[in-house]
C-alpha positions as CSV (number, residue, x, y, z in Angstrom):
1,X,81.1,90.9,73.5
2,X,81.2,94.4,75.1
3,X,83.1,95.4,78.1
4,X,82.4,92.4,79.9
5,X,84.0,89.1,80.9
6,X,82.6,87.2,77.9
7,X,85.6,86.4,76.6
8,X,84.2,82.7,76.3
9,X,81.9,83.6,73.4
10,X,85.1,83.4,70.9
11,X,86.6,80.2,72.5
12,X,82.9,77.9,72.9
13,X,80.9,79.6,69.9
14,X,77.8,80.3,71.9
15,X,76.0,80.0,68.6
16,X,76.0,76.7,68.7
17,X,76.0,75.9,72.8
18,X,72.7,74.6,73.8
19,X,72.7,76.4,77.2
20,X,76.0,79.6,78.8
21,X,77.5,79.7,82.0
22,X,79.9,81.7,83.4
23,X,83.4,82.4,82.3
24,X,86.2,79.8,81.5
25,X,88.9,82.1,80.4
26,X,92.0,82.2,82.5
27,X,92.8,85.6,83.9
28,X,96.5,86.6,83.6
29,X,96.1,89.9,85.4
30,X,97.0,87.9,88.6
31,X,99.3,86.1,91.3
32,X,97.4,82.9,91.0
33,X,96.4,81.3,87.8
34,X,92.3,81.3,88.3
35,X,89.2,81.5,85.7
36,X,87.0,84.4,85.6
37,X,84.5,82.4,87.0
38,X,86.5,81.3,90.2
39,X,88.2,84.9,90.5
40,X,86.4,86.8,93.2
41,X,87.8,90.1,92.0
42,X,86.3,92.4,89.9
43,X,87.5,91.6,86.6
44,X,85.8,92.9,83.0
45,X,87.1,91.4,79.9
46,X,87.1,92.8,76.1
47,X,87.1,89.9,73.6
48,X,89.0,89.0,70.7
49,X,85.5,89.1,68.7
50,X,84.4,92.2,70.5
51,X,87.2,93.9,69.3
52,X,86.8,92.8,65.7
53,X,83.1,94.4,65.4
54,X,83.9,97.8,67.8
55,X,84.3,100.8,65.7
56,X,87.5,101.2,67.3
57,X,90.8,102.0,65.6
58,X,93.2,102.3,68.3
59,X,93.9,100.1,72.0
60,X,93.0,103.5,73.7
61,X,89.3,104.0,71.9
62,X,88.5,100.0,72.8
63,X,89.2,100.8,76.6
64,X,86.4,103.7,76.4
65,X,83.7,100.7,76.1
66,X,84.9,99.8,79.4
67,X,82.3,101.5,81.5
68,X,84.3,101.4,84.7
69,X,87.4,103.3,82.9
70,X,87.9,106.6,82.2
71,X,89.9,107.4,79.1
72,X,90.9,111.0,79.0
73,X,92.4,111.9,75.3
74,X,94.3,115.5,75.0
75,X,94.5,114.5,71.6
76,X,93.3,111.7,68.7
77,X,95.6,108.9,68.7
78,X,98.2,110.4,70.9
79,X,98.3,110.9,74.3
80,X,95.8,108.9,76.7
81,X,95.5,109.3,80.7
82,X,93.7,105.7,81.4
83,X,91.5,106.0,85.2
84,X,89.6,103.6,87.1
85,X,86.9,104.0,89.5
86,X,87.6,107.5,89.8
87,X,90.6,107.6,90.4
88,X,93.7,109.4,88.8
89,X,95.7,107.9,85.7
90,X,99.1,107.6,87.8
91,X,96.8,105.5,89.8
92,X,96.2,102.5,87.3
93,X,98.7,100.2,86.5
94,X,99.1,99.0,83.0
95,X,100.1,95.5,81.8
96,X,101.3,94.2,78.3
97,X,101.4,90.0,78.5
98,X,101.1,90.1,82.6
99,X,104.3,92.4,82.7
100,X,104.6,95.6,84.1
101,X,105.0,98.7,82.0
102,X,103.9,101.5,83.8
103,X,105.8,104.6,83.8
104,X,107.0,106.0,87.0
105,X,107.9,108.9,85.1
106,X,104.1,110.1,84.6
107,X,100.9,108.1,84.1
108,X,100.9,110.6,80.7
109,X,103.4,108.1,79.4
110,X,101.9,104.5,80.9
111,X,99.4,103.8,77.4
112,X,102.6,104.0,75.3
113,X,102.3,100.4,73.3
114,X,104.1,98.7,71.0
115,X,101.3,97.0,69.5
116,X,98.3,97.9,67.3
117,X,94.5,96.7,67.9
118,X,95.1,94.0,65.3
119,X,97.5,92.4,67.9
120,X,95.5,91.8,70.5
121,X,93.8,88.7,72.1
122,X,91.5,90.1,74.9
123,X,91.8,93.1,77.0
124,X,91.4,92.5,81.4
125,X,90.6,95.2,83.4
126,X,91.0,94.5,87.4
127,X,88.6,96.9,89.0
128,X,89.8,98.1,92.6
129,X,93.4,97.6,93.8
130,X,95.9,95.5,92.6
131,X,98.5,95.7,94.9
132,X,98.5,91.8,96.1
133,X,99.4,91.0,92.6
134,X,101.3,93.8,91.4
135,X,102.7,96.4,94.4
136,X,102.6,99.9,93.8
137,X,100.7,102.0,91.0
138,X,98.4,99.3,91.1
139,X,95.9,101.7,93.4
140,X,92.3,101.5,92.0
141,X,92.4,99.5,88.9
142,X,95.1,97.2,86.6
143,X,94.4,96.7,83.0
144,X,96.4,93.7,81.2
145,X,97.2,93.8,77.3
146,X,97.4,89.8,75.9
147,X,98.4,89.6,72.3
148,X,97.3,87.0,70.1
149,X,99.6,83.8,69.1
150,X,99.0,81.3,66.7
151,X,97.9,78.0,67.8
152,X,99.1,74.8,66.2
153,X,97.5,72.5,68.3
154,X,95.0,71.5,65.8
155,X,97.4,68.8,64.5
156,X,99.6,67.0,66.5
157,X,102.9,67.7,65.0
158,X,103.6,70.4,62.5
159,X,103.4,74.5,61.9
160,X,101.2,77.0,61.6
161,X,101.8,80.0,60.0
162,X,99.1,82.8,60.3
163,X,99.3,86.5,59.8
164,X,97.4,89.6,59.0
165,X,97.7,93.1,56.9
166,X,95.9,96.3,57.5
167,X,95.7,99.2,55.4
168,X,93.8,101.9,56.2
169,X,93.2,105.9,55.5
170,X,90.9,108.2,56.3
171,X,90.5,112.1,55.8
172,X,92.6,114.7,57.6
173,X,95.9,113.0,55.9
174,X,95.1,109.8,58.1
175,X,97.0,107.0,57.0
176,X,98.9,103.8,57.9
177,X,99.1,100.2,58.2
178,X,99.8,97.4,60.3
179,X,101.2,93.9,60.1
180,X,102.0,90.6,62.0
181,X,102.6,87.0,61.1
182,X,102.9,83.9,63.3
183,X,104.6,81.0,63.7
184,X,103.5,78.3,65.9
185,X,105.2,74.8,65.7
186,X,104.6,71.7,67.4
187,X,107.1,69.4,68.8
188,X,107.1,66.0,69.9
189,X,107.2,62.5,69.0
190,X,103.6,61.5,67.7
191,X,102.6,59.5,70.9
192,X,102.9,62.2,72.9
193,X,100.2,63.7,74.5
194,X,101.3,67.3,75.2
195,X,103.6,67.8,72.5
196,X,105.9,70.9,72.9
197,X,104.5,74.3,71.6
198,X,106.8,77.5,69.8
199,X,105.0,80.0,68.3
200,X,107.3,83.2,67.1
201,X,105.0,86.3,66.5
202,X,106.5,89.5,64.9
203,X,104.7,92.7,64.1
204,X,104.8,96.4,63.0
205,X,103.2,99.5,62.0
206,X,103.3,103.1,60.9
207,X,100.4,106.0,61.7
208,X,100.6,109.5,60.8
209,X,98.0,112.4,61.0
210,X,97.9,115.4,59.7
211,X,95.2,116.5,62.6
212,X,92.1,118.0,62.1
213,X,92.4,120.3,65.3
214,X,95.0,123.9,65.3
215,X,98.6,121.8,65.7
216,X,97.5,118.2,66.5
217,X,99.0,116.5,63.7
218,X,100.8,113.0,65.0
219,X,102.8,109.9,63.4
220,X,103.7,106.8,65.6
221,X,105.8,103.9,64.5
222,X,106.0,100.5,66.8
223,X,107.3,97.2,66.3
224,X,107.0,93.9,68.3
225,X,108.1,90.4,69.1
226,X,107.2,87.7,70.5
227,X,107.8,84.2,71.6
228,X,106.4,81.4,73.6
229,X,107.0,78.1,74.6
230,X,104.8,75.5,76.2
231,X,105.5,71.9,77.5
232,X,104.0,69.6,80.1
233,X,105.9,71.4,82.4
234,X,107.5,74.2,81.2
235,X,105.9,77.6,79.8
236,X,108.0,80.6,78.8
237,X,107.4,83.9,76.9
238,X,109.9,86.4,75.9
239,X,109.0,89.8,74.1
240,X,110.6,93.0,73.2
241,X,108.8,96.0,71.6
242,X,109.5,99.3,70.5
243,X,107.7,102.7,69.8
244,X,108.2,106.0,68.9
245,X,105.6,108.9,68.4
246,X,106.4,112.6,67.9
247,X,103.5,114.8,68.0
248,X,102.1,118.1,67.9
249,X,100.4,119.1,71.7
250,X,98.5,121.9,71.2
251,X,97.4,123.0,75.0
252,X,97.9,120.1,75.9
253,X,100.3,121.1,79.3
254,X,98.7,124.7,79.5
255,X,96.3,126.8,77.5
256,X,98.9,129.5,77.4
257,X,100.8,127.6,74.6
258,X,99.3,126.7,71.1
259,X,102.2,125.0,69.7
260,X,103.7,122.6,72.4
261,X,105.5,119.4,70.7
262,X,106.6,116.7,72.5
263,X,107.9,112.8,71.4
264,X,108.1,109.7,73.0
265,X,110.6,107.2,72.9
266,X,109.6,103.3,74.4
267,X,111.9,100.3,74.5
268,X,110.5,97.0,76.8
269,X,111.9,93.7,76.9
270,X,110.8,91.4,79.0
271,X,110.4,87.6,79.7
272,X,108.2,85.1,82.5
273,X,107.6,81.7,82.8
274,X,106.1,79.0,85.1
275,X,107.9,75.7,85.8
276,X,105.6,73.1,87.3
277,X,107.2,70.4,89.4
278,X,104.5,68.2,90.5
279,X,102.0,70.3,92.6
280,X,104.6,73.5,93.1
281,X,104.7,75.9,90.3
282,X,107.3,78.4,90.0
283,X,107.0,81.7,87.8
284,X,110.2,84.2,87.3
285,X,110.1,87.4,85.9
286,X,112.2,89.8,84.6
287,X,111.2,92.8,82.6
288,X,114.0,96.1,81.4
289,X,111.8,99.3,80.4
290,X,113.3,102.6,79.0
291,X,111.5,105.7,78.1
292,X,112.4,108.8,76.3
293,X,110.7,112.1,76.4
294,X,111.7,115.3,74.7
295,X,108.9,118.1,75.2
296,X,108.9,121.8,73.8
297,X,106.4,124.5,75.5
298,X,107.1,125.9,71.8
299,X,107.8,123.8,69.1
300,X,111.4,124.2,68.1
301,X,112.0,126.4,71.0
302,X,114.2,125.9,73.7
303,X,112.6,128.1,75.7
304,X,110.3,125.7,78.3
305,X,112.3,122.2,77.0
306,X,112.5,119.3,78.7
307,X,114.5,116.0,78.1
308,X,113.8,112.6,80.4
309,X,115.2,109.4,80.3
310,X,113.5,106.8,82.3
311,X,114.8,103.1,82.9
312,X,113.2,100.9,84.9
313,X,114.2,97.1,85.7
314,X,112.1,94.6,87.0
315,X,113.1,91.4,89.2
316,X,110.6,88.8,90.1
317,X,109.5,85.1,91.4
318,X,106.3,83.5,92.1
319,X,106.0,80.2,94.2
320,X,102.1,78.3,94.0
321,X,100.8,75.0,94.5
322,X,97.6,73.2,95.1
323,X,96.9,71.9,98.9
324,X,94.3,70.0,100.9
325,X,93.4,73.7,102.1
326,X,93.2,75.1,98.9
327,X,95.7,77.1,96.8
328,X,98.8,79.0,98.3
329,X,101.3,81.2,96.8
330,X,104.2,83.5,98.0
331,X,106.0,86.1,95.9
332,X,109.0,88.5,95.7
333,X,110.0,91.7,93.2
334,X,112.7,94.3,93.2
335,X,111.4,97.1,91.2
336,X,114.6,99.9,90.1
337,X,113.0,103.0,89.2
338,X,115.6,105.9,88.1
339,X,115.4,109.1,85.6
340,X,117.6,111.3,83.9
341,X,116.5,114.8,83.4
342,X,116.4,118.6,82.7
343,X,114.4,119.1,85.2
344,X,113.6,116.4,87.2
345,X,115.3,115.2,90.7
346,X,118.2,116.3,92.4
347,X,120.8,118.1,90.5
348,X,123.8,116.1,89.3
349,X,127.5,116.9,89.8
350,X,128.5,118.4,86.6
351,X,131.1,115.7,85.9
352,X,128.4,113.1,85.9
353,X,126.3,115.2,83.3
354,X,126.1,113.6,79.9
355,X,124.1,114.3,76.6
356,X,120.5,114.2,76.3
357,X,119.7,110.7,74.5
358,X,117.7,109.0,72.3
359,X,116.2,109.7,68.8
360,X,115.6,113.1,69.5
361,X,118.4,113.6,71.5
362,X,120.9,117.0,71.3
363,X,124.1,116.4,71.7
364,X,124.8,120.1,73.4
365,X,121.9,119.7,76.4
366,X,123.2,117.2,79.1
367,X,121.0,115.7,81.8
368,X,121.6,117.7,84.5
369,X,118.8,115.7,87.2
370,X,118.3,112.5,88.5
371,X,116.8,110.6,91.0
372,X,116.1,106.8,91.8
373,X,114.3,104.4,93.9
374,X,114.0,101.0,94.4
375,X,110.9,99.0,95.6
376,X,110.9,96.0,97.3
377,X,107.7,93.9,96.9
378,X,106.7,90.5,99.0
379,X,103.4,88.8,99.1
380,X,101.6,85.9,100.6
381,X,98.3,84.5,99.3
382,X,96.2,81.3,100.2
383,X,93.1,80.5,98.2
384,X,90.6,78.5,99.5
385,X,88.6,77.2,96.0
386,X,85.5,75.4,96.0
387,X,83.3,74.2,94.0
388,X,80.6,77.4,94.8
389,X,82.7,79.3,96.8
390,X,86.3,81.0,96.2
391,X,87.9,83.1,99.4
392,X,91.0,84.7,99.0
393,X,93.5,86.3,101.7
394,X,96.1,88.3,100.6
395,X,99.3,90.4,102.7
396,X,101.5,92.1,100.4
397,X,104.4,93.8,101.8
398,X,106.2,97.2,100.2
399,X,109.0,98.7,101.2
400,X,111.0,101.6,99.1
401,X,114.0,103.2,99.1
402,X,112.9,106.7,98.5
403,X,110.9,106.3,102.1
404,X,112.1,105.5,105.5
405,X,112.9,102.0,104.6
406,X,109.8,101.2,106.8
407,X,107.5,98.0,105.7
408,X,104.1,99.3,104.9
409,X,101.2,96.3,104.7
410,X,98.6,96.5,102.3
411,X,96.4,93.5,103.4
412,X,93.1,92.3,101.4
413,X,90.5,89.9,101.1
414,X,88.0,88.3,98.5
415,X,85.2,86.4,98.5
416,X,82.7,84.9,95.2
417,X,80.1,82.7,95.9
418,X,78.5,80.7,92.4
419,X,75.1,79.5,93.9
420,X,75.0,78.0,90.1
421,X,76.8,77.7,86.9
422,X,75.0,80.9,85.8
423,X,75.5,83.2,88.7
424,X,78.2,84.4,90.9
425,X,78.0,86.5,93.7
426,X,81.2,88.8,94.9
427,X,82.5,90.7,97.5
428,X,85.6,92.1,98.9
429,X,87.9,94.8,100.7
430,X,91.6,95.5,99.7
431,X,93.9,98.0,100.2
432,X,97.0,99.7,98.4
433,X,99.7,102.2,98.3
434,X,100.9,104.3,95.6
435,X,104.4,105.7,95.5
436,X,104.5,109.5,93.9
437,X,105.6,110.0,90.5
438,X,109.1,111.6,89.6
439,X,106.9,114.5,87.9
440,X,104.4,114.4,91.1
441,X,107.9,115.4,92.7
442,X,110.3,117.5,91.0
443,X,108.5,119.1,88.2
444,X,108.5,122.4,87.8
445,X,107.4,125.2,85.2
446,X,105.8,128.3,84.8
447,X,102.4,128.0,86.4
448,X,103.1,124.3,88.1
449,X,106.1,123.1,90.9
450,X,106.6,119.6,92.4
451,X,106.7,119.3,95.9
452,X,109.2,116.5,97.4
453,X,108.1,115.6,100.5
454,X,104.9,113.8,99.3
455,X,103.9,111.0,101.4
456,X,102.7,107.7,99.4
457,X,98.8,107.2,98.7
458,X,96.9,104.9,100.6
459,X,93.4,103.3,99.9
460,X,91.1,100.9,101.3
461,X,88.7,100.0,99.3
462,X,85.1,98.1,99.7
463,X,83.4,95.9,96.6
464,X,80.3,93.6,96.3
465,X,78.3,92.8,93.1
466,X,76.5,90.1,91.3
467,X,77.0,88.5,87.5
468,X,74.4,86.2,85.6
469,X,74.7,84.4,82.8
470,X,71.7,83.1,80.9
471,X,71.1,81.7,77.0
472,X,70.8,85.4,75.3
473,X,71.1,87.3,78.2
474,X,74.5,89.0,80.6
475,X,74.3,91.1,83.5
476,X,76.4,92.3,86.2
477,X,76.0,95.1,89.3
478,X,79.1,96.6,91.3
479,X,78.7,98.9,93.9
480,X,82.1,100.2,95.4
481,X,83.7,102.7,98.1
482,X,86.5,103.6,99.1
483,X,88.6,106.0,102.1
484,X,91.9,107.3,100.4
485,X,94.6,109.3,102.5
486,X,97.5,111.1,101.5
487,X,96.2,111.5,97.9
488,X,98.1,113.4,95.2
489,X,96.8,116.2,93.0
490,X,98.3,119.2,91.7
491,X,96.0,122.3,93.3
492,X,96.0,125.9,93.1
493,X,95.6,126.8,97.0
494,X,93.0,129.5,98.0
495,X,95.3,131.7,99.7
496,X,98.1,131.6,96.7
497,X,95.5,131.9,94.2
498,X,97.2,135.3,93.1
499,X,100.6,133.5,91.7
500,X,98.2,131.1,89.7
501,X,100.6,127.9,90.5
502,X,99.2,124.5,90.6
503,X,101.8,122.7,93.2
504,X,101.3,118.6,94.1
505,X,100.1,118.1,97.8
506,X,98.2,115.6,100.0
507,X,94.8,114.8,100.6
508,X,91.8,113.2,101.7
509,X,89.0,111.6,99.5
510,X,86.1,108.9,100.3
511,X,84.3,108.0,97.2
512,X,81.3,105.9,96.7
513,X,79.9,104.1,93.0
514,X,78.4,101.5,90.9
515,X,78.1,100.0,87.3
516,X,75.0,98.9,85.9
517,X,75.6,96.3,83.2
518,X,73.3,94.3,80.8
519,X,73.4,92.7,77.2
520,X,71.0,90.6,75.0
521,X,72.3,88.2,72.6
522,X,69.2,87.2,70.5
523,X,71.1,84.5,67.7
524,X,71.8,82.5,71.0
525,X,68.0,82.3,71.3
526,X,67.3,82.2,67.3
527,X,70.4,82.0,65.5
528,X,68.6,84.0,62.0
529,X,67.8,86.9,64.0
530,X,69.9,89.9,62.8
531,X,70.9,91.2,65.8
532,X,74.0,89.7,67.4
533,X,73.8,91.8,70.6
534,X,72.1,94.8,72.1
535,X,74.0,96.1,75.0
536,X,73.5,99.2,77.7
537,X,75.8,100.0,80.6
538,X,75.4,102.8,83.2
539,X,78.3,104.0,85.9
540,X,78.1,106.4,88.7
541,X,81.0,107.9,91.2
542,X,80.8,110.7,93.4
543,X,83.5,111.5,96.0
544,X,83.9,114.0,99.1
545,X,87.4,115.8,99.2
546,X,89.1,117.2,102.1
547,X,91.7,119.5,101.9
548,X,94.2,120.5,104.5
549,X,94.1,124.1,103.3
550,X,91.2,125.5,101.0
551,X,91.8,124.9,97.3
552,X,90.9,127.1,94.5
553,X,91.3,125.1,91.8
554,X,92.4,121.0,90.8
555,X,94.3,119.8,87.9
556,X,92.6,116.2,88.3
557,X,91.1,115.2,91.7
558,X,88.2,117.2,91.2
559,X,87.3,116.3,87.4
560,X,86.4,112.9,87.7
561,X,83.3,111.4,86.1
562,X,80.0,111.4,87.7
563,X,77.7,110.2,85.3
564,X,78.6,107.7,82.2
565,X,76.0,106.2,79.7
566,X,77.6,102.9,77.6
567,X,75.0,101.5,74.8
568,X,75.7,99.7,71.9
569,X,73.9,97.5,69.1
570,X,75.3,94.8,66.8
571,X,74.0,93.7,63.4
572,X,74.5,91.5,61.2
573,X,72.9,92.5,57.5
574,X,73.8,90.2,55.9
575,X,76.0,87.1,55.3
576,X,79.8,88.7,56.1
577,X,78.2,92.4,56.1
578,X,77.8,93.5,59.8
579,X,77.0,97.3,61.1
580,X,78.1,98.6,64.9
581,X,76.5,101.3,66.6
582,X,77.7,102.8,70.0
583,X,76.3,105.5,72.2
584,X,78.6,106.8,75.2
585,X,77.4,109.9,77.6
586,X,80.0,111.0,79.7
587,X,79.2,113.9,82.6
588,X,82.4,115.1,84.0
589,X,82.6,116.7,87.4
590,X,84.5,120.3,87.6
591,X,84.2,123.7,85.9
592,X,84.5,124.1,82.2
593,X,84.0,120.3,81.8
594,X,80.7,120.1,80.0
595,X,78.4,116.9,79.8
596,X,78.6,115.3,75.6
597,X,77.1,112.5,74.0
598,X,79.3,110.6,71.0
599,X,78.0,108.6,68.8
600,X,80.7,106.1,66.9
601,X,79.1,103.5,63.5
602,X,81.0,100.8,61.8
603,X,80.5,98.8,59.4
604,X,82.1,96.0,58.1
605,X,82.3,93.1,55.5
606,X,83.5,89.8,55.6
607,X,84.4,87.1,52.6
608,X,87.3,84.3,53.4
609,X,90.3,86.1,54.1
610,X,89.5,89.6,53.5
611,X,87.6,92.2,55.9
612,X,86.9,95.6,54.4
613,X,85.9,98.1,57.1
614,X,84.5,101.7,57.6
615,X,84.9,103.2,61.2
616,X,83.4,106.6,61.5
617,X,84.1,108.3,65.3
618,X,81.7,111.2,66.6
619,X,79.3,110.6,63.8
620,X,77.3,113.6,64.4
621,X,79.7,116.1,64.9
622,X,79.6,117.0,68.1
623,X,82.1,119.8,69.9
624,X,83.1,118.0,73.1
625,X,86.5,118.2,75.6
626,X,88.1,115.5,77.5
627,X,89.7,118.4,79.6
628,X,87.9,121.6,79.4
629,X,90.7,123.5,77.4
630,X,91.7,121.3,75.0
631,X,89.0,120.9,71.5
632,X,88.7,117.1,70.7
633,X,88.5,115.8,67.1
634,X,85.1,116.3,65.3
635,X,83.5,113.6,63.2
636,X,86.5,111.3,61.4
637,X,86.4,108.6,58.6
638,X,88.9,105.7,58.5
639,X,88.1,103.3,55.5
640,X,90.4,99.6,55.6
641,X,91.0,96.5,54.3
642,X,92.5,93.5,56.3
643,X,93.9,90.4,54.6
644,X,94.3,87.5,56.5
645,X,96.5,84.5,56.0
């Protein structure tokens, strides 16, 4: 399916299913284990089998057929700043298996993954804050990465083993490949009835690109692993991943330099569980995160160079359990947040500096900076779940180190109503607060400067909407508001408009929206007819800004998207031969940010084990800017094969 919460299509086969309700899948974005269906939140869902027909080669092109996010490239394949309802991208907080890896450093740096497209499972996509479930950063949306494991459970005892090849190449020197095999084993005696469940995953992959824009050319190695285990009573997953991308940035920090270069350097390992001890469940968490970043306002200069080393270590522990009243849960998470810099945070005594790490460190530049924080996280939840109704209550509690050790409340509150299997009916109000980045802070350059008394964001935000379901037919409507105080944003004052500097501040923004969604599915209806889906989504935001002191000009804030046009059509040729065709308007707010159309085509064919694939991106050519300096690719060709086995 599209962007929506389908995901049921590739676990039922609606095919064959006589009548469709509403959703089944379990939703791991969240404190308390609960279907799509039951979930009052706003949650989308991109589908294993969605995934497969999109004409998509990378995670960050699949989350532009989300029509509530905003995907903002600087460059193809490289650099991505993920947004949500509006909002910012240091305002989203991103998820790989339900575990944190957002980057305090800079939002820039949060869609660094380890993993490929061919890894994933589905795609989740809270809509509005997140902060019950996941504190800080989680300010106007969350989107969750679950990767795909081999499942034995087919035969009682025994293993699995599954895995997948892609190679693919396309024309500006585009060219790489990726990989993964499973294995899944279960364990047990043969009377068992919930036999024990491994499953090992391990994958990897290379990109490079020679760029078809002036000094855009990119490579990006990963590699990732993965393993889960599942009893009666026990479930545990452990993963560790690994990436590195060095890449040419033309404008992308300023349009005074043509030939900025910058690399990234990821490490996450992580593991969570649940143990379940009659009705209590108890879920730990712990998660170890280290970035590097080396960036050169001219490539192989050291004039305008930066070096960052970012670690951040994650504590957790979740408590649930079913009651007569419903469903209740209580949580706690220590958060340690701390960067080494040449520029960022306070300066260091010079017998604590030490070289500048990682693969492209240099031994002769030490970090010089640092600064740290810790943030303390409690929450209490109580569900009430019904069989129409689901009403949630929520008071998290924050507290950080970098404040005035004062607890701040972000309370909330949900409410869905299924009048039938086919409908559900939603509304809610939550609220959040978002702790300033170490860049929002420190950073400072030749036309920018950090400022380091920022207070934290807040929000309160309003939701309502309505989904159906029908044989052959989806639809959904959102409308959303929300009052934010103490936002960030990096501004050029009116009355310093001479010095040209962009410097972080506070201030105040109400927004309003909605998303329009709807999708046929004819072969539920009449299972020859050609086309598997026709699909069109719509979303609007607008948003009155207040400013302490007048502003001449806005780095982000102000460049939000008003308008967005989604529409997309599915075919199916022939037996194995299918052909994807997606539309997307996007009408960006702010000046120098022109209103484009894109239009992406795939096709694709499918016999046993082998898929052979042509994805073609901007198919007519258009010129078109994500930000209204920096040129975005022109039409591209990637031709594959996948083996599976």
């Amino acid at each position: 399916m599209s962007a929506t919460a389908m995901a049921q299509d590739s676990v039922q086969g609606l095919d064959t299913l006589p009548d469709v309700e509403l959703d089944v899948v379990k939703v791991l974005s969240a404190r308390v284990p609960l279907t799509t269906a039951q979930t009052p939140q706003q949650v989308t869902i991109i589908g294993r089998e969605e995934i497969q027909k999109l004409p998509v080669n990378t995670i960050d092109d699949l989350l532009k057929y989300a029509v509530g996010v905003d995907v903002r490239q600087r460059g193809n394949g490289v650099q991505t700043d993920i947004c949500v309802h509006g909002g910012t991208f240091d305002q989203v907080t991103i998820l790989l298996n339900g575990i944190n890896i957002t980057s305090p450093h800079t939002g820039h740096l949060s869609a660094d993954f380890p993993i490929s497209a061919d890894d994933i499972e589905r795609i989740e996509i809270l809509e509005g804050p997140s902060a019950r479930a996941f504190g800080t950063s989680a300010f106007t949306g969350t989107v969750n990465i679950v990767t795909r494991n081999a499942d034995p459970s087919h035969s009682r005892l025994g293993t699995a083993v599954s895995g997948l090849v892609n190679v693919f190449g396309g024309d500006h020197g585009h060219a790489g490949a990726n990989a993964n095999v499973t294995l899944g084993h279960n364990a047990g005696n043969a009377s068992t009835n919930h036999p024990a469940r491994l499953v090992h995953t391990l994958s990897g992959g290379y990109v490079r690109d020679d760029g078809d824009t002036p000094n855009s050319a990119y490579e990006t190695s990963r590699i990732y692993y993965n393993v889960s285990y599942k009893s009666a009573d026990v479930k545990g997953n452990f993963q560790a991943g690994y990436s590195y991308k060095p890449y040419e940035a033309n404008t992308f920090y300023g349009a005074a330099s043509q030939d900025q270069w910058e690399s990234n350097e990821h490490f996450v390992i992580a593991a969570n569980g649940e143990i379940s001890a009659g009705k209590i469940h108890i879920t730990p968490s712990f998660a170890a995160d280290r970035r590097y970043d080396h960036y050169q306002w001219h490539k192989g200069s050291p004039k305008g160079e930066n070096f960052h080393r970012c670690d951040v270590r994650t504590a957790g522990v979740g408590v649930w359990a079913d009651n007569r009243f419903g469903r209740t849960s209580f949580a706690a998470e220590m958060r340690s947040e701390l960067i080494y810099s040449t520029k960022l945070g306070s300066e260091m005594e010079q017998s604590a500096w030490f070289a500048t790490k990682g693969r492209d460190g240099v031994a002769d530049v030490n970090y010089n900076h640092s600064a740290d924080r810790t943030n303390i996280y409690l929450m209490a939840e109580h569900d009430i779940i019904l069989p129409k109704w689901t009403i949630a209550f929520a008071l998290p509690a924050i507290n950080n180190t970098a404040l005035d050790h004062k607890w701040r409340f972000c309370p909330g509150m949900d409410v869905a109503y299924r009048p039938d299997y086919h409908w559900k009916l939603f509304a809610n109000i939550n609220s959040a607060l978002r702790m300033p980045t170490f860049t929002d802070l420190y950073y400072s350059g030749a036309n920018i400067e950090g400022t380091t008394n920022l207070k934290p964001e807040r929000t309160v935000d309003f939701g309502a909407g309505a989904k159906a379901r029908y044989e052959g037919f989806w639809g959904e409507i959102r409308l959303y508001g929300s009052h934010r105080t103490d936002m960030i944003d990096w501004v050029v004052y009116e009355d310093e408009k001479e010095d040209g500097i962009f410097r972080s501040g506070n201030f105040q923004l109400d927004n309003r929206g909605c998303e329009i969604s709807a999708a046929l599915m004819p072969r539920e209806i009449w299972l020859r007819n050609p086309v598997t889906k026709i699909q069109i989504q719509y979303a609007y935001n607008d948003a009155d800004i207040s400013y302490t002191r007048a502003v001449a000009a806005s780095k982000y804030a102000m460049e939000y998207l008003r308008h967005r046009v989604l529409a997309g059509v599915d075919v199916r040729i022939a037996e194995g031969l299918g052909v994807n065709v997606s539309y997307r308007y996007n009408h960006r707010v702010g000046e120098g940010n022109d209103p484009y159309s894109l239009v992406d085509a795939g096709a694709r064919y499918e016999h046993r084990r082998w898929v052979c694939y042509i994805n073609v991106t901007n198919l007519l050519d258009n010129d078109y800017r994500d930000f209204s300096y920096i040129e975005q690719s022109g039409r591209r060709f990637v031709i594959g094969a996948k083996v599976r086995f």
